[in-house]
C-alpha positions in Angstrom: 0.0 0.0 0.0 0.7 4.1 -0.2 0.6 4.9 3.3 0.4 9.3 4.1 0.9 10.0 8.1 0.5 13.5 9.1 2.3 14.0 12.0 2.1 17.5 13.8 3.4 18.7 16.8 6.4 18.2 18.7 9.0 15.7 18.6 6.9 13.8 21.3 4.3 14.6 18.8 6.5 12.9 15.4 8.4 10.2 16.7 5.4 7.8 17.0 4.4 8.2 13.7 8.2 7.5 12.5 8.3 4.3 14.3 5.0 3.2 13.1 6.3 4.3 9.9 9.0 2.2 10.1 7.2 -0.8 11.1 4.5 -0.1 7.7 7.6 0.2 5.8 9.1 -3.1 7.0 5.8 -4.9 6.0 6.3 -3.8 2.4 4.5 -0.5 2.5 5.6 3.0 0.7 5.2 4.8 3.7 5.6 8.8 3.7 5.4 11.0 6.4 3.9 14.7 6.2 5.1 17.2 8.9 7.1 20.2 9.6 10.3 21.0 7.5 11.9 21.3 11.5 11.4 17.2 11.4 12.7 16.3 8.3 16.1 15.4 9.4 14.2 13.1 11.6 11.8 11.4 8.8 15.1 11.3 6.3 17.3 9.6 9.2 14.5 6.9 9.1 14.4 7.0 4.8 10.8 7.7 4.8 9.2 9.8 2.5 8.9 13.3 3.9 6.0 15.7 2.3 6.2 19.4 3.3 4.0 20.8 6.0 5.5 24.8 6.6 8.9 26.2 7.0 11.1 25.2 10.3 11.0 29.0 11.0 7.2 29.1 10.9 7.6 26.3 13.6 10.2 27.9 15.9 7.5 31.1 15.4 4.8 29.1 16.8 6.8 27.0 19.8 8.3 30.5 20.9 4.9 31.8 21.0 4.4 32.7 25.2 0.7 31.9 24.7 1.3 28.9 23.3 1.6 27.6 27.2 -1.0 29.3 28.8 -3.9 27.4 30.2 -6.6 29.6 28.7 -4.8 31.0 25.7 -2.6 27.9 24.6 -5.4 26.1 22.5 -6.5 29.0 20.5 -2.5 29.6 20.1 -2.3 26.1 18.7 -5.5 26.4 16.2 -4.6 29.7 15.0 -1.0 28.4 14.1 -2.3 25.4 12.5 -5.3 26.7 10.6 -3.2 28.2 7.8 -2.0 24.2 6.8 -5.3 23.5 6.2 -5.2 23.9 2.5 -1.9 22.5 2.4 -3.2 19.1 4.1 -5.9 19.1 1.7 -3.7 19.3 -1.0 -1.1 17.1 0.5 -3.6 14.4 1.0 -5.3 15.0 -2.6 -2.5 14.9 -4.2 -1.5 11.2 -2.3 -5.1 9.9 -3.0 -4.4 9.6 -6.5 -1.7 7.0 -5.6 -2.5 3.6 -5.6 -4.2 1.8 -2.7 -3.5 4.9 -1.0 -4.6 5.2 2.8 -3.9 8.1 5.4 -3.4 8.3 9.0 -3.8 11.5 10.8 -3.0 13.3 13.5 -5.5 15.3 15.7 -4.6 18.3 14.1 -4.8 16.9 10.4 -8.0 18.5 9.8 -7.4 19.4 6.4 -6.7 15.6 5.6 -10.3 15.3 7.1 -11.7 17.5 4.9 -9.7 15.4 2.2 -11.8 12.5 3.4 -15.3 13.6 2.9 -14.1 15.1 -0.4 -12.4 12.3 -2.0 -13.3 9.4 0.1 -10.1 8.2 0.7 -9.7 6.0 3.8 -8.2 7.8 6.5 -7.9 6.8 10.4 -7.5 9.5 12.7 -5.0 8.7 15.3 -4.9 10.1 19.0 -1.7 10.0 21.2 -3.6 11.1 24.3 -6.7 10.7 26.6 -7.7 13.8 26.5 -8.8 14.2 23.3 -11.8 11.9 23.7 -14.8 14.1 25.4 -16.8 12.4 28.2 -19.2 13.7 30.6 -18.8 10.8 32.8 -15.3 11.1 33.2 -14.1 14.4 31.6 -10.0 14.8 31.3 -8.9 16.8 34.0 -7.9 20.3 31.8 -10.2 23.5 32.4 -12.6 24.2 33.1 -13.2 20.7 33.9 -10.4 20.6 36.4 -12.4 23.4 38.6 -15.1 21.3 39.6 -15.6 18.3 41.8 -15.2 15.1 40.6 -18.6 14.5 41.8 -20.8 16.6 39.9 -23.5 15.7 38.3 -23.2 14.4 35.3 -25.9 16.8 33.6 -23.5 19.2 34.5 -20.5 18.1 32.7 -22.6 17.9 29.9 -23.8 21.5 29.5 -20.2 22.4 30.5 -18.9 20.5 27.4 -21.6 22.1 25.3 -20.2 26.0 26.3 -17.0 24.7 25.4 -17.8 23.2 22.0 -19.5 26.1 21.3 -16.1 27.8 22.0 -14.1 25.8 20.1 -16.5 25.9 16.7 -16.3 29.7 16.8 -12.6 29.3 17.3 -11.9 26.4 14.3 -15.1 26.8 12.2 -14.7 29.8 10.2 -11.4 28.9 8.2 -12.4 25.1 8.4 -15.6 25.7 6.9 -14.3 28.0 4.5 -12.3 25.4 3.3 -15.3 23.3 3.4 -17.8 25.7 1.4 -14.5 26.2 -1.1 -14.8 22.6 -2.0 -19.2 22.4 -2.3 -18.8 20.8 1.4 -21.4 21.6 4.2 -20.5 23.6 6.8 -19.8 21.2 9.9 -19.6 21.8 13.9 -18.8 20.0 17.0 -15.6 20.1 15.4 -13.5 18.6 19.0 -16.5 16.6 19.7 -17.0 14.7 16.7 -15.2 15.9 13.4 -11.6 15.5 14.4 -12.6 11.5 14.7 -12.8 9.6 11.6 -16.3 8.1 10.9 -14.2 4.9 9.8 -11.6 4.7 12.2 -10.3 6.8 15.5 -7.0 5.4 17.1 -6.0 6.1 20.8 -2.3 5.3 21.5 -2.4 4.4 24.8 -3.8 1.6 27.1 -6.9 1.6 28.6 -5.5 0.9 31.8 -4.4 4.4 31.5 -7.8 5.6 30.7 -10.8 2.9 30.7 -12.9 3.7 27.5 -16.3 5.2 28.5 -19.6 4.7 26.7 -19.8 8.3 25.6 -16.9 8.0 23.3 -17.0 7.8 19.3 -17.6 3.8 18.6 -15.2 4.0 16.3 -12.6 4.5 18.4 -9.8 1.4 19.3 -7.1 1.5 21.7 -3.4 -0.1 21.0 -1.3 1.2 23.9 1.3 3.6 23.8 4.5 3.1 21.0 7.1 4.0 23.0 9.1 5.3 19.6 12.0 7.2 20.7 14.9 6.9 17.8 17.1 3.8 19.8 18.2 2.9 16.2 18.7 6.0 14.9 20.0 8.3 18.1 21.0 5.8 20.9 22.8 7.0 24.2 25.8 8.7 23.8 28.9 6.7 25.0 29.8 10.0 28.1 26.4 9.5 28.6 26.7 5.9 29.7 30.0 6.8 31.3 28.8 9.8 33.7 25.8 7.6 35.0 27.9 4.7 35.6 30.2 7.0 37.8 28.1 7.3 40.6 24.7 7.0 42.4 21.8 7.5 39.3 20.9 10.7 38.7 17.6 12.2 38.3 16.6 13.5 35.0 14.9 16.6 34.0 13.2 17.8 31.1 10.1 20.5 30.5 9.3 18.7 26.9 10.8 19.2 23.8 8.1 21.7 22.4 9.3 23.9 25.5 11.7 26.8 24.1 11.2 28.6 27.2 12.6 27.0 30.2 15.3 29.2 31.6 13.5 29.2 34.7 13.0 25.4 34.8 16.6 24.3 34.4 17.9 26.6 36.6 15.7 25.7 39.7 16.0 21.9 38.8 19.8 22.5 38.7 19.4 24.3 42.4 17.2 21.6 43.5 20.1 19.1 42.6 22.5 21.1 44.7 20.2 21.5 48.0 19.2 17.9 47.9 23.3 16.7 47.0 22.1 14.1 43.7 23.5 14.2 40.3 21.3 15.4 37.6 20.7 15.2 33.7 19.4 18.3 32.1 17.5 17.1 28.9 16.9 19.9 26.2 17.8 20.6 22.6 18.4 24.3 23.5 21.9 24.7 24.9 20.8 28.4 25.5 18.3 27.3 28.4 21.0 25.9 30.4 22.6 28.1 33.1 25.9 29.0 32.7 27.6 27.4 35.7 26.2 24.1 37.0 26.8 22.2 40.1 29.5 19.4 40.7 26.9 16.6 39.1 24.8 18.3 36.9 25.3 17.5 33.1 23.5 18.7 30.3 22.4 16.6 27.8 21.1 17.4 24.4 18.6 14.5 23.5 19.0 10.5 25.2 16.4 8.3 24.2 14.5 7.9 27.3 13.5 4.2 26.4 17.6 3.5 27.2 17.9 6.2 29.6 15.0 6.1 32.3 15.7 2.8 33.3 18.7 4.0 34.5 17.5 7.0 36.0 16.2 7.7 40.2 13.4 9.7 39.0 12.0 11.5 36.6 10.9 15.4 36.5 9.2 15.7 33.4 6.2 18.4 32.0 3.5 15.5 31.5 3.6 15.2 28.0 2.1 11.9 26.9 5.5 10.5 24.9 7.7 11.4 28.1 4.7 9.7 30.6 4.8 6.7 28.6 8.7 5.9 28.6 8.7 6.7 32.1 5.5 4.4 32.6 7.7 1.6 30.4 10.9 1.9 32.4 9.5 1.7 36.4 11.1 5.3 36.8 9.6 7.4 39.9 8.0 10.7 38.6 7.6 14.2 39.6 5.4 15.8 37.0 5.0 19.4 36.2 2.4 20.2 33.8 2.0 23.2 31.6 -1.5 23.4 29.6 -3.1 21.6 26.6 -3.4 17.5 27.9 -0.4 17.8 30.4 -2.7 18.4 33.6 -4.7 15.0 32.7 -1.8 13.0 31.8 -0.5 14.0 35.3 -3.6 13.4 36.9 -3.5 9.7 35.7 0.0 9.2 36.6 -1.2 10.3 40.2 -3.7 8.1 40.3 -2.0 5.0 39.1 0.9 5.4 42.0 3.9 6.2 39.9 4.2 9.9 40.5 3.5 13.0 42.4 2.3 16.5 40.5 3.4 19.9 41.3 2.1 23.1 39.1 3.9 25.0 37.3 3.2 28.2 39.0 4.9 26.6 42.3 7.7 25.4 40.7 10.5 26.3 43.5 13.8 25.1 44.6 12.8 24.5 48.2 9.4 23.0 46.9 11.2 20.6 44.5 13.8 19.7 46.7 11.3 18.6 49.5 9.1 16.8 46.9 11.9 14.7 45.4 13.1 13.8 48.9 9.3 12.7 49.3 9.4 11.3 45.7 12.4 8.9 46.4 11.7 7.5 49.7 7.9 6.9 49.1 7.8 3.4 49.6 4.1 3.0 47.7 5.7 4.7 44.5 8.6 2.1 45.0 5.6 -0.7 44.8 3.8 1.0 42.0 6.1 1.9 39.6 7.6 -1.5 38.7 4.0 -3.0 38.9 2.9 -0.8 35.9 6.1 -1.6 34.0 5.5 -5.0 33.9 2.1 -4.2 32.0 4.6 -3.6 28.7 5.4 -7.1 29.1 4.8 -8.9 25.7 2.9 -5.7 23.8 3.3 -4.8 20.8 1.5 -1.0 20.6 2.7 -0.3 16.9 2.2 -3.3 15.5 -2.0 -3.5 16.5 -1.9 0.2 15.3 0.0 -1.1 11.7 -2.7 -3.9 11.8 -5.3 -1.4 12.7 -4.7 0.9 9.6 -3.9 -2.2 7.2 -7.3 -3.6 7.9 -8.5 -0.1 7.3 -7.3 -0.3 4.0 -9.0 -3.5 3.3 -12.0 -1.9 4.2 -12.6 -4.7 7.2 -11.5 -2.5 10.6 -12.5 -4.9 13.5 -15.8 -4.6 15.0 -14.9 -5.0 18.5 -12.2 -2.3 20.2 -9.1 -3.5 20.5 -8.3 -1.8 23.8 -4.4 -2.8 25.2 
């Protein structure tokens, strides 16, 4: 087959879609990858196809965008910068459609390859990387405004609270989606992050239900295959120091604010401090060399990218922003975690890794030396977390996430996608 996967985002946002690209491409698929011209040393490294999605400056643009990680303004941040691709998808995905047995997989934010869809009718899965894309008014993800309320409220609630918010969003997304729409003789469509942004023929969550237990308000079309856990091993493994400076002494704790992050000054330098009060070794993970205060403390290395899947294991904890990729590896290697979420699905990735066990949360707002110090301390000797954390690892045991999601979009392309979900 001609296999199209849109992949937008972050690195933690690309890198699944490589490694199920990969896999495709091992099973005798031409497999090309659209995305950001920022990740096409990434998609060449891996000799897939790449397609053009936007200039690496108009990325760095948007991820150095302040609003981008506000709460309230970071979603309308994300649409805005994203909205002027949509033509671009459509024509990306058009243009693909006329290849033979030609089949897409999307991102969330692929909606001009969904527009492609009900235009051309090619087959097209839409594929999810986190929980909190799925709406529920029985168990809403925990971002605002449904993280103000009690747990408990009524259900009836929920429901008019997620009908303000679609509202919201349609007013937000609909006009230049629609225009788009009316361009190509297509209706005018709504309950766009309710319903649109999920293929009628096929909605992929990567992630385990045992991270978040399907509820009966979600699209039926939806099937679950656990998380992929791609990280570029093969391509980028552990640098040799790397392996060296942990093997020195006791293991460190790694830190990270997510590679989409391009402002965390602040970050680094109370993680470095944090190091320093508590006397531990640490691993400063970012891309940006600039973030990185000048003068760090005996034990405190920066490192420009490790793949966690080789270094977590090796790591005492973990102090990451929440991002689904990062809580996945950490999930995968037993790690203890102290999460610090930002906006968009970070506070409800964090609120799951609460409430399996396997870490402690601490907002951004309150993110302190003294505060960090004491909550690693905490984080370290909490002998439940000890428990927890290998208990979930060993629920990786014998999974194979990217296959089922390969299997998932072959049978798509045969037209026979299983009727049952096939929940990890």
């Amino acid at each position: 087959m001609n296999i199209l996967l849109f992949a937008l985002g972050s690195h933690g946002d690309v890198h699944p879609f490589v490694g199920i690209g990969l896999r495709l491409k091992q099973r005798g698929h031409h497999v090309a990858v659209a995305a950001n011209d920022y990740f096409k040393p990434l998609v060449d490294h891996a000799q897939l196809e790449f397609i053009s999605i936007g200039t690496a400056e108009e990325y760095r643009t948007l991820a150095t965008n302040p609003e981008l990680w506000n709460p309230l303004k970071g979603p309308q941040a994300v649409f805005q910068g994203t909205a002027r691709y949509l033509r671009p998808m459509y024509d990306i995905a058009a243009e693909f459609a006329r290849r033979p047995d030609a089949v897409i997989a999307a991102s969330t934010l692929a909606l001009g390859a969904r527009i492609a869809q009900d235009k051309l009718g090619v087959p097209l899965a839409s594929v999810h990387l986190s929980p909190a894309i799925f709406q529920s008014a029985d168990a809403p993800p925990q971002f605002l405004p449904f993280s103000a309320v009690p747990r408990w409220t009524p259900r009836p609630i929920k429901s008019l609270m997620w009908r303000g918010l679609n509202k919201f969003m349609d007013s937000m997304i609909g006009p230049p989606l629609n225009a788009l729409r009316a361009e190509l003789g297509l209706p005018p469509v709504k309950g766009i992050i309710r319903d649109y942004w999920h293929s009628p023929q096929l909605a992929i969550g990567l992630f385990p239900d045992w991270f978040a237990p399907p509820q009966r308000d979600w699209p039926k079309q939806v099937r679950l295959t656990g998380f992929p856990l791609y990280d570029e091993p093969d391509l980028s493994p552990m640098a040799q120091e790397l392996i060296d400076f942990i093997e020195a002494g006791e293991p460190p704790i790694a830190f990270t604010p997510g590679s989409a992050m391009w402002r965390a000054d602040d970050f680094f330098r109370t993680s470095a401090d944090a190091c320093a009060q508590l006397g531990r070794r640490g691993l400063l993970l970012t891309r940006h060399r600039d973030h990185i205060p000048p003068n760090l403390p005996p034990g405190v290395i920066h490192v420009h990218y490790a793949p966690f899947s080789q270094l977590l294991p090796r790591c005492a904890a973990f102090v990451h922003h929440g991002g689904i990729g990062s809580s996945a590896q950490a999930l995968a290697s037993g790690v203890r975690q102290l999460v610090v979420p930002f906006a968009h699905d970070q506070p409800d990735n964090a609120d799951r890794l609460q409430r399996l066990g396997v870490a402690k949360v601490i907002p951004a707002g309150k993110y302190s030396t003294p505060r960090v110090a004491m909550l690693l301390r905490n984080l370290l000797g909490d002998p439940l977390i000890g428990d927890a954390a290998p208990q979930i690892r060993r629920k990786f045991d014998g999974l194979d996430a990217i296959g089922r999601t390969c299997d998932l979009i072959e049978s798509l392309a045969a037209g026979r996608v299983p009727a049952v979900s096939a929940h990890a």
